[in-house]
C-alpha positions in Angstrom: -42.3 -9.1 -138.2 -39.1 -11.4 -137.4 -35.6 -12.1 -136.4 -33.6 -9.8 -138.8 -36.0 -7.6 -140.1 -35.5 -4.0 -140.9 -38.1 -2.1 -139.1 -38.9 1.7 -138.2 -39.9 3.7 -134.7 -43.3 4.8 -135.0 -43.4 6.6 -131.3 -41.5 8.6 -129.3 -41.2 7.5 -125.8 -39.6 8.2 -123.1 -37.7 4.7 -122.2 -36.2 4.5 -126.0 -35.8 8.6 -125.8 -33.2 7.6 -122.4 -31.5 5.2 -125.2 -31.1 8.3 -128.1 -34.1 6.3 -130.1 -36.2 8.8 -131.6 -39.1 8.3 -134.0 -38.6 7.4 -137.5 -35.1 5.9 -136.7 -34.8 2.5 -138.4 -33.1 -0.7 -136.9 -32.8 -4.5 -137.3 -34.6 -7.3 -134.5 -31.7 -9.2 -133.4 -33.2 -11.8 -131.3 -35.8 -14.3 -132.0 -38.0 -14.3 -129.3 -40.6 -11.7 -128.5 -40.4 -10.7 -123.9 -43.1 -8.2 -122.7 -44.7 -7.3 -126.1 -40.9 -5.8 -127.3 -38.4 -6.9 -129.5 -34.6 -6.2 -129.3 -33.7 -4.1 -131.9 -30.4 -2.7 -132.8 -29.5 0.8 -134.1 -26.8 1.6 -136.0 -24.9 4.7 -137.2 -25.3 4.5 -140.7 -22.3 6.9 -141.3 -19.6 5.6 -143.7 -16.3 4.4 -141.6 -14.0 6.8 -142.6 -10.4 8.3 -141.4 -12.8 11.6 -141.0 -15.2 10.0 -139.2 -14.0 7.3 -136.8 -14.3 9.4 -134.4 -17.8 10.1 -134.7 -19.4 7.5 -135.7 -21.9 6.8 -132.3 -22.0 3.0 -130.7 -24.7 0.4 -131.5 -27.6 0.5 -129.6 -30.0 -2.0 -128.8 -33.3 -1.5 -127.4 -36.3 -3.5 -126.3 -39.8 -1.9 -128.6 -42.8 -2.5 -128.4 -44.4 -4.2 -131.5 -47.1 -1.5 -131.3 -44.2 0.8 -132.1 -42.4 -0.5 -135.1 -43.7 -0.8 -138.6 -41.8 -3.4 -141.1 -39.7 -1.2 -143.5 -38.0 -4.5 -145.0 -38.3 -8.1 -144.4 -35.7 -10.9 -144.0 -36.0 -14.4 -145.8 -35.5 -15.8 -142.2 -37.1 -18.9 -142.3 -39.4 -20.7 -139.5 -36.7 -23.0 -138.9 -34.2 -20.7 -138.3 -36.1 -19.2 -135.9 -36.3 -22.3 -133.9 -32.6 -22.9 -133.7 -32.9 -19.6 -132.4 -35.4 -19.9 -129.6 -34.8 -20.5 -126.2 -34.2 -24.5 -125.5 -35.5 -24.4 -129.4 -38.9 -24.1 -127.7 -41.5 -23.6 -130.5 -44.4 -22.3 -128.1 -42.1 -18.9 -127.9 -43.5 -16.4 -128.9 -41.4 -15.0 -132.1 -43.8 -13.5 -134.8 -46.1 -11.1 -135.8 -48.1 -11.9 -138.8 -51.7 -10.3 -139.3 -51.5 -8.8 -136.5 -51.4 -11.5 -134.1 -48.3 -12.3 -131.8 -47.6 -16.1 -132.6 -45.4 -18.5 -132.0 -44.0 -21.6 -134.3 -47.1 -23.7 -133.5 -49.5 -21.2 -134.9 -50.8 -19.8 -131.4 -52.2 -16.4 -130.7 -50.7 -14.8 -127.9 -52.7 -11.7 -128.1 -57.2 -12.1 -129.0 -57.6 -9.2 -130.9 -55.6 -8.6 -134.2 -53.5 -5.4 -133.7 -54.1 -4.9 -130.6 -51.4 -6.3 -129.0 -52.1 -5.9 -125.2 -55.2 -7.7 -125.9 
């Protein structure tokens, strides 16, 4: 799990309920890092721009989730070093991935001891 990748609510709760994020609703990560555990992820209305329904159409939102929370629905060829350029200060002991279960960041480091369990 990465920058751009599509990825899917897998709990309801009550700080993304506040935002209008509901289970199963699908969004994108939009930043690079990983703060507190979360990624920003944006929602989107995926209603077709229309004379009929410009007006309807909700706003973006974007919402900090908690890896535990999100499952990878599609992923983006978003390379390593595009995720560097991305960092902070293009720091590569950020934290930025999740691969097997572990929290890493661009040097291969585990920010969390057991796989999956990502307050660990």
């Amino acid at each position: 799990m990465k920058l751009f990748d599509k990825v899917k609510v897998l709990e309801s709760r009550q700080r993304y309920s506040e935002r209008e994020i509901y289970k199963g609703m699908i969004g994108t990560i939009i930043d690079a890092e990983i703060r507190g555990r979360t990624f920003n992820v944006i929602f989107t209305d995926p209603t077709p721009f229309t004379e009929e329904t410009m007006y309807s159409i909700k706003p973006d939102i974007i919402c900090a989730i908690y890896i535990k929370d999100l499952e990878v629905v599609e992923e983006s060829d978003c390379t390593d070093d595009y995720l560097l350029i991305n960092l902070p200060k293009q720091n590569p002991k950020w934290f930025c991935k999740v691969e097997d279960g572990y929290i890493i960041n661009l040097l291969g480091e585990k920010l969390n001891k057991i796989p999956y369990d990502y307050d660990s």
